[in-house]
N, CA, C and O atoms as a GROMACS GRO file, in nm:
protein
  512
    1UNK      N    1  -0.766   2.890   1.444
    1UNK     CA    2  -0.698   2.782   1.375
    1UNK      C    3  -0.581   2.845   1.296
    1UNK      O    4  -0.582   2.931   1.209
    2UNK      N    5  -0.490   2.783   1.347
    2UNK     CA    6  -0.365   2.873   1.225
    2UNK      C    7  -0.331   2.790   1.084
    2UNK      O    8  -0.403   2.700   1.041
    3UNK      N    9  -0.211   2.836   1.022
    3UNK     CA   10  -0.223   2.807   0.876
    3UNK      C   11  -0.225   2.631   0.860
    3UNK      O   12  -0.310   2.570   0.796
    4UNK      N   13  -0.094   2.557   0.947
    4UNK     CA   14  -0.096   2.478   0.988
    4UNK      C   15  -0.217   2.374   0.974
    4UNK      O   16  -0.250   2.310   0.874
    5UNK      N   17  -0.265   2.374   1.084
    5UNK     CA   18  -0.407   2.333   1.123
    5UNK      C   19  -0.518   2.308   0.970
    5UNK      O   20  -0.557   2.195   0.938
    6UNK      N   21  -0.548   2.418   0.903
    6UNK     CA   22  -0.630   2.487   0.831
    6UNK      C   23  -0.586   2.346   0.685
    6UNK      O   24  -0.665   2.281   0.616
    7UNK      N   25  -0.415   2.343   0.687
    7UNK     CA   26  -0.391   2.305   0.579
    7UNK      C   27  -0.379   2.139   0.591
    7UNK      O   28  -0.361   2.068   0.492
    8UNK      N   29  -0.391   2.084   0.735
    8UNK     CA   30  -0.394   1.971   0.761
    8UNK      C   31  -0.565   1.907   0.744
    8UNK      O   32  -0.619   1.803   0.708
    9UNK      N   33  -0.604   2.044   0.794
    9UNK     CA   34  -0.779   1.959   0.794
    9UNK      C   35  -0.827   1.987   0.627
    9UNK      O   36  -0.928   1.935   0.579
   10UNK      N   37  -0.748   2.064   0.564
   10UNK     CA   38  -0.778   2.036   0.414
   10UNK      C   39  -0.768   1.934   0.349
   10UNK      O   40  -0.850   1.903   0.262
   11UNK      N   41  -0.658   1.858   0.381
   11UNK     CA   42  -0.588   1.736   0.308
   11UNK      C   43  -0.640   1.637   0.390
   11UNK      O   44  -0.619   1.521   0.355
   12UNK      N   45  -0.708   1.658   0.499
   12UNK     CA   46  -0.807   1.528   0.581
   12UNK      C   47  -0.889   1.531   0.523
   12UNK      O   48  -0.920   1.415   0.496
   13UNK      N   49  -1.003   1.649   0.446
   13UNK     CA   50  -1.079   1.634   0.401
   13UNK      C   51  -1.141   1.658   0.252
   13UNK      O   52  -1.258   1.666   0.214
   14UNK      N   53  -1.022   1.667   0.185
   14UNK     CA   54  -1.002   1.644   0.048
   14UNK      C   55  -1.084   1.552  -0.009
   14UNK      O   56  -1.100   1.449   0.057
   15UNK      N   57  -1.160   1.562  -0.150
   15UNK     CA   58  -1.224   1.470  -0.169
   15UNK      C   59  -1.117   1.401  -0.261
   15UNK      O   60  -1.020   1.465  -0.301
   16UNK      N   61  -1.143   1.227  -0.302
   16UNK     CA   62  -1.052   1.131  -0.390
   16UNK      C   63  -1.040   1.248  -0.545
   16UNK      O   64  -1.117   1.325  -0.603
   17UNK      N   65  -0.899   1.205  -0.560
   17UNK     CA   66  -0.854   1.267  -0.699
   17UNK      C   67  -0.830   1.382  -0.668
   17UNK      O   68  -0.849   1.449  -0.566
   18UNK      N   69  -0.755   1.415  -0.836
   18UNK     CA   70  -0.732   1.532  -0.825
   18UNK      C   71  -0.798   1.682  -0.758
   18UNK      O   72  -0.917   1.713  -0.768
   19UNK      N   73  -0.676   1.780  -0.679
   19UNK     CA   74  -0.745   1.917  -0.694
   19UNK      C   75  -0.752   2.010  -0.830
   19UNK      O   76  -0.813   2.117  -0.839
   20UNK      N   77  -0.688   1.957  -0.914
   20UNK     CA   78  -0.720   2.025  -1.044
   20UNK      C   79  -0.782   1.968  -1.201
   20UNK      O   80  -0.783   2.006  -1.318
   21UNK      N   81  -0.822   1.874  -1.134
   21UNK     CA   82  -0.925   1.793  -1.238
   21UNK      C   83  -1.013   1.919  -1.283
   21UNK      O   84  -0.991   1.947  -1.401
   22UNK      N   85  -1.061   1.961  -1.251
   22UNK     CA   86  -1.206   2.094  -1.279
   22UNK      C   87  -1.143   2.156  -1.348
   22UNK      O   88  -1.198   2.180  -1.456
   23UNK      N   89  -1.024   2.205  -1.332
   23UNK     CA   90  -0.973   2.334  -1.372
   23UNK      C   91  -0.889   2.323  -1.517
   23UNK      O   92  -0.838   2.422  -1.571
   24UNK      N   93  -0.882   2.206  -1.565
   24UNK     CA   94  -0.812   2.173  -1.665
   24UNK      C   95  -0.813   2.242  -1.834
   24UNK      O   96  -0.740   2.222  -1.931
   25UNK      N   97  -0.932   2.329  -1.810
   25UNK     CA   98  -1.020   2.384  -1.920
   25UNK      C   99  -0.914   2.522  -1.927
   25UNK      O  100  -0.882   2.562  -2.039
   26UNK      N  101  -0.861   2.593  -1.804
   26UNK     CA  102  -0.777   2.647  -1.715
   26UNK      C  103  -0.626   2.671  -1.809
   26UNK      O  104  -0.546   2.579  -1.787
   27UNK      N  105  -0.574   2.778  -1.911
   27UNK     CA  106  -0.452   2.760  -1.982
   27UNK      C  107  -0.346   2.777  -1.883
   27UNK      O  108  -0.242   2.753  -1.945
   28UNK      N  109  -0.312   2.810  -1.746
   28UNK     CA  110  -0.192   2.784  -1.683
   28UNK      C  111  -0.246   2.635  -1.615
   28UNK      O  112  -0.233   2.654  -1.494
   29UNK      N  113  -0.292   2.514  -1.631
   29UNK     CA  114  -0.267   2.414  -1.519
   29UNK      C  115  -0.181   2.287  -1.633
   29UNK      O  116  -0.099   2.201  -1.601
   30UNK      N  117  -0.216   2.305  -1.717
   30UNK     CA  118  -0.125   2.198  -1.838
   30UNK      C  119   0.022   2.226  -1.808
   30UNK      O  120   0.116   2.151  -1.781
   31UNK      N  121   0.013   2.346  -1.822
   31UNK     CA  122   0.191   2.406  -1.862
   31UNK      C  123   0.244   2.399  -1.686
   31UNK      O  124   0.362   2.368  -1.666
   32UNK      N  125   0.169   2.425  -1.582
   32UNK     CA  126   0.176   2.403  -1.397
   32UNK      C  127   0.259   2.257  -1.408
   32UNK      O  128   0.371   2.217  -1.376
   33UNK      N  129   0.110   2.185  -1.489
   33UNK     CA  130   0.171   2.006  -1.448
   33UNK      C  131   0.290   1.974  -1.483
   33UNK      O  132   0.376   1.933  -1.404
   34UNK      N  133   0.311   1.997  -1.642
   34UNK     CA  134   0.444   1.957  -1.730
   34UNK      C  135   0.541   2.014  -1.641
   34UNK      O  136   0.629   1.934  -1.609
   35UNK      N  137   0.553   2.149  -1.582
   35UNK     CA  138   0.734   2.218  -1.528
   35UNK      C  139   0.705   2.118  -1.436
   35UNK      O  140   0.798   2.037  -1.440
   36UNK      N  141   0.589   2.072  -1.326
   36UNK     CA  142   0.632   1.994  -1.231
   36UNK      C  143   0.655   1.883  -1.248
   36UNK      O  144   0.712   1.822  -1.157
   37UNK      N  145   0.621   1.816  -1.366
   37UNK     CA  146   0.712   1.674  -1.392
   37UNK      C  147   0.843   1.683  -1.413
   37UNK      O  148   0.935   1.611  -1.375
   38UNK      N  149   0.842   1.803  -1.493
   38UNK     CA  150   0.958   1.797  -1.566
   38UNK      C  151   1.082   1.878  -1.406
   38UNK      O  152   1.203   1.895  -1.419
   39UNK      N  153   1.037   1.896  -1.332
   39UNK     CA  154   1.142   1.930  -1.214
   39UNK      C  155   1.199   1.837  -1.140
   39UNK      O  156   1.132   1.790  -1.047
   40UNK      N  157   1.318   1.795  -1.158
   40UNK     CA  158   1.342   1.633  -1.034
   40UNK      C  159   1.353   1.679  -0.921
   40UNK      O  160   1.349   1.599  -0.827
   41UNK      N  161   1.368   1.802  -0.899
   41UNK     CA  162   1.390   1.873  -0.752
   41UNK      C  163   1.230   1.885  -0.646
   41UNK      O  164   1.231   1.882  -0.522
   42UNK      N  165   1.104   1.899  -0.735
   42UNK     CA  166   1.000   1.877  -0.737
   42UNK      C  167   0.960   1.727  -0.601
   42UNK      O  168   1.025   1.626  -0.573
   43UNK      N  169   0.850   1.771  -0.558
   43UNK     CA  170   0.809   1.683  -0.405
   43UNK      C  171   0.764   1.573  -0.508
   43UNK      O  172   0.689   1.607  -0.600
   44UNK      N  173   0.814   1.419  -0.495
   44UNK     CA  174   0.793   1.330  -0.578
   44UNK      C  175   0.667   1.316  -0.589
   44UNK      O  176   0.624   1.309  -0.705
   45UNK      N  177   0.565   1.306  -0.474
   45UNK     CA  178   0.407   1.300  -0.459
   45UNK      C  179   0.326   1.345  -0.563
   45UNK      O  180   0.243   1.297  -0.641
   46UNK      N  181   0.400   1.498  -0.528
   46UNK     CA  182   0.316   1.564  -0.653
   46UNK      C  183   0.362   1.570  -0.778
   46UNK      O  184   0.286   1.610  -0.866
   47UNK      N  185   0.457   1.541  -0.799
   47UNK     CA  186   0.484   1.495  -0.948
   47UNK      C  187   0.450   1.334  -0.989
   47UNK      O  188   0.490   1.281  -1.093
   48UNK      N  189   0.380   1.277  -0.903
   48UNK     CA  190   0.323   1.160  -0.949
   48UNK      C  191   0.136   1.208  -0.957
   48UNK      O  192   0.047   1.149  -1.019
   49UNK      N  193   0.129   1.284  -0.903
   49UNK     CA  194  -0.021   1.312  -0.911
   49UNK      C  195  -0.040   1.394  -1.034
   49UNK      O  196  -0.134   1.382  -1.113
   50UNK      N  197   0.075   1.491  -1.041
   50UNK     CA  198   0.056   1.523  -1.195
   50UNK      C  199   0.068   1.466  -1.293
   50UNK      O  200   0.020   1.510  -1.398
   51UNK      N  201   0.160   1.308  -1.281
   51UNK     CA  202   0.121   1.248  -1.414
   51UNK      C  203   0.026   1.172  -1.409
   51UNK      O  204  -0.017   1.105  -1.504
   52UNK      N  205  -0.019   1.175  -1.290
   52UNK     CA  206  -0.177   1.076  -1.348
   52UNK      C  207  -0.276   1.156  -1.408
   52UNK      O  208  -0.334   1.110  -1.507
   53UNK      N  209  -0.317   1.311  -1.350
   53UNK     CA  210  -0.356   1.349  -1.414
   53UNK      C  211  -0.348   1.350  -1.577
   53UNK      O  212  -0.439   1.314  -1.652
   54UNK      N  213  -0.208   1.403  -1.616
   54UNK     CA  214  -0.173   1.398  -1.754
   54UNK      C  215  -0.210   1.261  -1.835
   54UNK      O  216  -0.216   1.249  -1.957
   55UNK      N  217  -0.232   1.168  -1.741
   55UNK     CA  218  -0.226   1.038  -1.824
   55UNK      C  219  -0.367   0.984  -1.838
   55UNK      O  220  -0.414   0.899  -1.914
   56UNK      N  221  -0.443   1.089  -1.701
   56UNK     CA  222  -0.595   1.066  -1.723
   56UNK      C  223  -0.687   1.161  -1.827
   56UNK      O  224  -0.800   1.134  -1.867
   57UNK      N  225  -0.608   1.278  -1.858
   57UNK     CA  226  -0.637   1.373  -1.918
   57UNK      C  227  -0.552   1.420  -2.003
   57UNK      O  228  -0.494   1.521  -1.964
   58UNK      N  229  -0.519   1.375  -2.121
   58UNK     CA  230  -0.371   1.408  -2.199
   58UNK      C  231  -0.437   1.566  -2.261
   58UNK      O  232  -0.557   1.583  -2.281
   59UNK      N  233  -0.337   1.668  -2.284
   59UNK     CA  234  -0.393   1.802  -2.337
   59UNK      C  235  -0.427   1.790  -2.472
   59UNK      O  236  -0.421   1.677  -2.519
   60UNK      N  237  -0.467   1.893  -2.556
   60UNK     CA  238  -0.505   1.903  -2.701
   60UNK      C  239  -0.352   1.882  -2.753
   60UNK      O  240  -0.328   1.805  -2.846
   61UNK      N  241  -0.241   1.962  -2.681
   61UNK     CA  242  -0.108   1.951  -2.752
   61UNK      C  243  -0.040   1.861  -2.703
   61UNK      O  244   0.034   1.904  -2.615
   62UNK      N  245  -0.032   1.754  -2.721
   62UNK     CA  246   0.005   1.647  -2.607
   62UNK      C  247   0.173   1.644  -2.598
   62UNK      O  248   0.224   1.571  -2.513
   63UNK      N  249   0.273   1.741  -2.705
   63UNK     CA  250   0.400   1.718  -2.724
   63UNK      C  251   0.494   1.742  -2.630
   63UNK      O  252   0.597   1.675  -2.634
   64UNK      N  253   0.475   1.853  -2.518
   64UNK     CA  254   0.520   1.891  -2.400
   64UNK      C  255   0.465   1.788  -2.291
   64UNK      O  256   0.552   1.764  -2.207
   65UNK      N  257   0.388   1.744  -2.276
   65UNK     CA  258   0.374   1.662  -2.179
   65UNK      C  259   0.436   1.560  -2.191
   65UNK      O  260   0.486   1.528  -2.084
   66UNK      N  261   0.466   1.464  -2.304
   66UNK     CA  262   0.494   1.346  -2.392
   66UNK      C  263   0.622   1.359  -2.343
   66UNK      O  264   0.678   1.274  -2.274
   67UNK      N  265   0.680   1.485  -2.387
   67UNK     CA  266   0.848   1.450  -2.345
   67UNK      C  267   0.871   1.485  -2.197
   67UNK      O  268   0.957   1.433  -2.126
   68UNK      N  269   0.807   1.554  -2.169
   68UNK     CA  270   0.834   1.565  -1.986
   68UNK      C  271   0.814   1.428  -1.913
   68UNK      O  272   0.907   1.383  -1.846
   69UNK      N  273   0.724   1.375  -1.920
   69UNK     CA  274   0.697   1.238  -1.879
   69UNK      C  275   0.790   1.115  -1.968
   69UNK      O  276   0.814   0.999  -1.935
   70UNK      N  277   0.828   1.186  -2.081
   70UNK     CA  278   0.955   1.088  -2.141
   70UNK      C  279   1.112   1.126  -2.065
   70UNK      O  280   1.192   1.033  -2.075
   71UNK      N  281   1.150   1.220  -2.007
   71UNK     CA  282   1.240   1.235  -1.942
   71UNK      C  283   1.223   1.196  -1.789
   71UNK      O  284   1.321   1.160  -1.724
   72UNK      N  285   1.142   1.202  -1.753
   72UNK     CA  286   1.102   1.174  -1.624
   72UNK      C  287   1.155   1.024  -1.596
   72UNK      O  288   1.223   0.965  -1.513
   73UNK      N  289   1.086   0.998  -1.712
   73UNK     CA  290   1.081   0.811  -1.717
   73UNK      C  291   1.251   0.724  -1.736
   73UNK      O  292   1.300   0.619  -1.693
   74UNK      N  293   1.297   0.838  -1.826
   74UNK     CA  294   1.425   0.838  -1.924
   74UNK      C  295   1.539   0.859  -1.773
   74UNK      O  296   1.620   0.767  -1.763
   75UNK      N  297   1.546   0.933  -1.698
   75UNK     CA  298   1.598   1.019  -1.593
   75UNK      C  299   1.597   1.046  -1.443
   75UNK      O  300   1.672   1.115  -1.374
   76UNK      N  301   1.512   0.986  -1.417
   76UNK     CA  302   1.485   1.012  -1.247
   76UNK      C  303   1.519   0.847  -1.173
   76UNK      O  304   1.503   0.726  -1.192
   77UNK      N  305   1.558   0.912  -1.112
   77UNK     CA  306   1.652   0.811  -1.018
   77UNK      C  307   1.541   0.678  -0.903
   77UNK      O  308   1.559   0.565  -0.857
   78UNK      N  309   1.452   0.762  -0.900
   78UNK     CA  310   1.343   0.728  -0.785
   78UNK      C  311   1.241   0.634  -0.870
   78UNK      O  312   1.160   0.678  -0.953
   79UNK      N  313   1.259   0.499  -0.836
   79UNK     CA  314   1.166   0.396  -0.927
   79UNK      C  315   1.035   0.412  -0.950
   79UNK      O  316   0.978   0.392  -1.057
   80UNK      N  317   0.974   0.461  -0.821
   80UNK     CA  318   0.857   0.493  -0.802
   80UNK      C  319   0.780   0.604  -0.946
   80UNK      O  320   0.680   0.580  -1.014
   81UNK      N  321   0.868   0.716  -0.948
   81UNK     CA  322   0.799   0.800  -1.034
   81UNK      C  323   0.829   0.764  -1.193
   81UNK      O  324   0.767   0.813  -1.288
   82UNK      N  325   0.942   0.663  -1.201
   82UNK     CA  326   0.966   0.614  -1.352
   82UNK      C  327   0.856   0.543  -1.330
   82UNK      O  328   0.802   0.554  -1.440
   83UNK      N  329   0.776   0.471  -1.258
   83UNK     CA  330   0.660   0.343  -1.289
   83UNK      C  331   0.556   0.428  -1.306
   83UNK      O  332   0.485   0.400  -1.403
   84UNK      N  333   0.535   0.490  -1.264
   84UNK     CA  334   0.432   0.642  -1.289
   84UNK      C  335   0.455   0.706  -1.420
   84UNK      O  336   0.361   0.711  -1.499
   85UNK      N  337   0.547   0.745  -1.444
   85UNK     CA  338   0.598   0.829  -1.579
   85UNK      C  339   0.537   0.721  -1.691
   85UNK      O  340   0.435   0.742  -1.756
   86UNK      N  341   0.599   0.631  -1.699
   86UNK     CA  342   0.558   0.478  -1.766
   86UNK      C  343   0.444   0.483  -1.786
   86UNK      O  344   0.386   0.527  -1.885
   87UNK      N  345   0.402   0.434  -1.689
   87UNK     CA  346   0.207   0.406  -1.670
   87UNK      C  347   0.158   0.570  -1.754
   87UNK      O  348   0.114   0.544  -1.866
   88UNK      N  349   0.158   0.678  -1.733
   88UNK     CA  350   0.134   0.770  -1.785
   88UNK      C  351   0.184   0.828  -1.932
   88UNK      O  352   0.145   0.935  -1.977
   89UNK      N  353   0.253   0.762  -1.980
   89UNK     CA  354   0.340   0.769  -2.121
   89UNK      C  355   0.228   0.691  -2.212
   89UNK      O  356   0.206   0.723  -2.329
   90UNK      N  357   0.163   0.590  -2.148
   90UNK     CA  358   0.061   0.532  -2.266
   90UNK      C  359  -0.012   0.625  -2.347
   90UNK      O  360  -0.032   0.600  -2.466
   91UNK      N  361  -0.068   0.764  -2.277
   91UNK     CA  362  -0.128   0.841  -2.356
   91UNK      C  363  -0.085   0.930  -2.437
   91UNK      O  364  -0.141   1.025  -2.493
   92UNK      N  365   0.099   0.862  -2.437
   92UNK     CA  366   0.152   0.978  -2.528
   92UNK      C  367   0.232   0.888  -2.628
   92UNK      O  368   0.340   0.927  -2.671
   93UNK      N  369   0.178   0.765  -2.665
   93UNK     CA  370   0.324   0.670  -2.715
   93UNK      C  371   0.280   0.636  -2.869
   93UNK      O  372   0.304   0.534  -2.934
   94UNK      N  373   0.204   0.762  -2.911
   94UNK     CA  374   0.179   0.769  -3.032
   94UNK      C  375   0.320   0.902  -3.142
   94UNK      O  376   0.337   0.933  -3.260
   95UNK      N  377   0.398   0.943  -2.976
   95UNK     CA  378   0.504   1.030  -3.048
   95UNK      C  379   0.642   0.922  -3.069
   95UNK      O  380   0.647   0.821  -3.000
   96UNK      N  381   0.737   0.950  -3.157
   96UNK     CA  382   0.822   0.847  -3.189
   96UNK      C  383   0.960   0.865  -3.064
   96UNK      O  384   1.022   0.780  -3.000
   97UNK      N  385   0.971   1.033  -3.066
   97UNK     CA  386   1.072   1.040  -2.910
   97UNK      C  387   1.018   0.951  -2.772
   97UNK      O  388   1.104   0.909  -2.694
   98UNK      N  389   0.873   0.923  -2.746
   98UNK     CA  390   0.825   0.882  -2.626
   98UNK      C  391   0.805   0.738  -2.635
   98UNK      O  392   0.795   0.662  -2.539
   99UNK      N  393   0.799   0.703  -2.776
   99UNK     CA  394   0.788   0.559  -2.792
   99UNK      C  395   0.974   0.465  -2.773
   99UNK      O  396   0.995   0.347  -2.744
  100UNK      N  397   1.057   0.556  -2.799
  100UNK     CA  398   1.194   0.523  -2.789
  100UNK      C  399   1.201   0.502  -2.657
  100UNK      O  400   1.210   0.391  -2.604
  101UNK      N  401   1.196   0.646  -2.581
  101UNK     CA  402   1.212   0.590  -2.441
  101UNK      C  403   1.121   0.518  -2.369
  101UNK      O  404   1.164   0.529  -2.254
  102UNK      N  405   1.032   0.459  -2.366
  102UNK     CA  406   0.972   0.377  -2.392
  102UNK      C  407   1.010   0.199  -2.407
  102UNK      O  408   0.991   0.103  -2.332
  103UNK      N  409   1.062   0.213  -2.518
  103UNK     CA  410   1.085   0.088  -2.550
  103UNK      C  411   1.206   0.024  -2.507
  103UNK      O  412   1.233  -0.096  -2.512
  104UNK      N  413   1.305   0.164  -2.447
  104UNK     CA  414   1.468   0.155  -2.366
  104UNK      C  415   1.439   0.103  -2.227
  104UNK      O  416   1.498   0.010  -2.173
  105UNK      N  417   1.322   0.187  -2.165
  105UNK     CA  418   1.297   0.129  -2.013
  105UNK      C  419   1.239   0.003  -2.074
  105UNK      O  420   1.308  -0.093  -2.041
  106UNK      N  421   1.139  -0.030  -2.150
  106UNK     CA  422   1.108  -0.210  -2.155
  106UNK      C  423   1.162  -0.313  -2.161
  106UNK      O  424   1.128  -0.428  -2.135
  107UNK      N  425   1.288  -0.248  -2.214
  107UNK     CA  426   1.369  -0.347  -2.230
  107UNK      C  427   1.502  -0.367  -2.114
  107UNK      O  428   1.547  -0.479  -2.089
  108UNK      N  429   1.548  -0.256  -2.057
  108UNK     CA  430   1.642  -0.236  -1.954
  108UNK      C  431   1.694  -0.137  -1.865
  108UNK      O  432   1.804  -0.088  -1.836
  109UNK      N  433   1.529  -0.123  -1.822
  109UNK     CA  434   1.532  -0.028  -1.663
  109UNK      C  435   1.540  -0.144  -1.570
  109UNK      O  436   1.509  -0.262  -1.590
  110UNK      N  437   1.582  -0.095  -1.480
  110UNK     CA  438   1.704  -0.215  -1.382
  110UNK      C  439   1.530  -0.213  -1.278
  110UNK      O  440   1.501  -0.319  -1.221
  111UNK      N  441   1.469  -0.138  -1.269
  111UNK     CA  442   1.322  -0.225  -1.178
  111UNK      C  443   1.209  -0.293  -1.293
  111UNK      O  444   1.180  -0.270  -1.410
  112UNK      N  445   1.172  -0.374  -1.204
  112UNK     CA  446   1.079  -0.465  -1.320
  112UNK      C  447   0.950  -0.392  -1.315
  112UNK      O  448   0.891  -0.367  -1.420
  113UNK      N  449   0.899  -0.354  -1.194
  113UNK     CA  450   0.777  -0.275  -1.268
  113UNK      C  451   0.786  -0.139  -1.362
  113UNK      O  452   0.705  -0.088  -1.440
  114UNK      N  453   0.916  -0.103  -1.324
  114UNK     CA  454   0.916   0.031  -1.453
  114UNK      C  455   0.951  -0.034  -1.582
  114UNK      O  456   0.959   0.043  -1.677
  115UNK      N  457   0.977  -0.177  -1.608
  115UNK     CA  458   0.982  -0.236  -1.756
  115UNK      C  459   0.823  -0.274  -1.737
  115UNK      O  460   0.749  -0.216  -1.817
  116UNK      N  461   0.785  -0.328  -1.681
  116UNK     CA  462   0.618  -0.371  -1.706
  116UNK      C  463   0.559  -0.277  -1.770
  116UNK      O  464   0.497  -0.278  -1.876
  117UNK      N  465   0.601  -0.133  -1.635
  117UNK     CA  466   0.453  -0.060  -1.689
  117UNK      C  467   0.509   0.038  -1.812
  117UNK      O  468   0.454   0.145  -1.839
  118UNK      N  469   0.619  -0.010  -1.880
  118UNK     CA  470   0.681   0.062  -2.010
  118UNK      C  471   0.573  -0.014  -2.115
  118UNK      O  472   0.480   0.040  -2.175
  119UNK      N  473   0.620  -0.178  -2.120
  119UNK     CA  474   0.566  -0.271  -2.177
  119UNK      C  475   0.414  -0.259  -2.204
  119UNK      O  476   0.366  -0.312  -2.305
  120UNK      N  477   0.340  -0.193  -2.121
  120UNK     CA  478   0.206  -0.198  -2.149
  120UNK      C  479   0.188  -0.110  -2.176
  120UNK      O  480   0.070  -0.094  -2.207
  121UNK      N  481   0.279   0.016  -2.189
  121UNK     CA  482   0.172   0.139  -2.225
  121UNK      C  483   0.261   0.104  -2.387
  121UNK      O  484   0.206   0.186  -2.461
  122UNK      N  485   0.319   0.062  -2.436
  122UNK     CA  486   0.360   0.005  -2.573
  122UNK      C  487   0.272  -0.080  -2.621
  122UNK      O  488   0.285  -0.112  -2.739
  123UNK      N  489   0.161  -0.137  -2.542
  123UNK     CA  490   0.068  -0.242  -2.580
  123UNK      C  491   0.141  -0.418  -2.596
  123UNK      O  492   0.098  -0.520  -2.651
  124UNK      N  493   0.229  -0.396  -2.541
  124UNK     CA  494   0.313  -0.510  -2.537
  124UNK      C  495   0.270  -0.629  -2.383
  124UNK      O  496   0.256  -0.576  -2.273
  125UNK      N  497   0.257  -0.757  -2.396
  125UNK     CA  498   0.281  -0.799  -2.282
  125UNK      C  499   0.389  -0.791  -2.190
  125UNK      O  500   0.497  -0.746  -2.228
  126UNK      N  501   0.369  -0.834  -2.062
  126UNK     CA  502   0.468  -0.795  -1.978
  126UNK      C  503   0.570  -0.865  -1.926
  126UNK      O  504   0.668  -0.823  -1.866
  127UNK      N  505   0.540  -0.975  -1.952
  127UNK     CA  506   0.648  -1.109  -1.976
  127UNK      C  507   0.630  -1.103  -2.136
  127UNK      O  508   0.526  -1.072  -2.194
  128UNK      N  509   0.756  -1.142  -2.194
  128UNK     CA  510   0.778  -1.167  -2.351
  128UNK      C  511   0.916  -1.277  -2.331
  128UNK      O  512   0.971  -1.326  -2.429
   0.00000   0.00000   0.00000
């Protein structure tokens, strides 16, 4: 079986969720996730899997993640990963930089689900 092969029947048989859920205890996978949010050059996939993680698991220092996923949200062109960034910002919208951007996409990011899912991680409804 070559590498190919090996790395296709991995990802066939991957179990649901994260591969680094376990490892989170782990001091390089926090600082792994954040550069890969924070990279727009980064495979969008996996910078959406890293913010769910982050958003399912916020770190002890939550301030690097907070703004990586606040620029993400603030900055990336691709709607998809601002509605992600969003949705994943709830666990950080206790900082006042993340609550700004935040409250800029709720009010006038040009897609409606990246204002929704701004709106709710603000605790706000989603029609107002």
């Amino acid at each position: 079986m070559d590498d190919v092969q090996r790395r296709l029947e991995a990802f066939r048989t991957a179990p649901e969720g994260s591969y680094l859920e376990e490892y989170l205890g782990d001091p390089r996978v926090v600082p792994f996730l954040v550069a890969l949010v924070a990279d727009p050059d980064a495979y969008d996939l996996a910078r959406i899997e890293a913010m769910t993680v982050l958003r399912l698991w916020p770190p002890a220092d939550p301030a690097a993640a907070g703004r990586a996923l606040a620029a993400a949200l603030r900055d990336d062109e691709d709607e998809v990963v601002r509605q992600h960034a969003a949705m994943a910002l709830e666990s950080y919208a206790g900082d006042a930089e993340v609550r700004a951007v935040l409250a800029a996409a709720a009010e006038g990011d040009d897609d409606e689900n990246v204002r929704f899912n701004a709106r709710a991680a603000l605790g706000r409804p989603a029609l107002e």
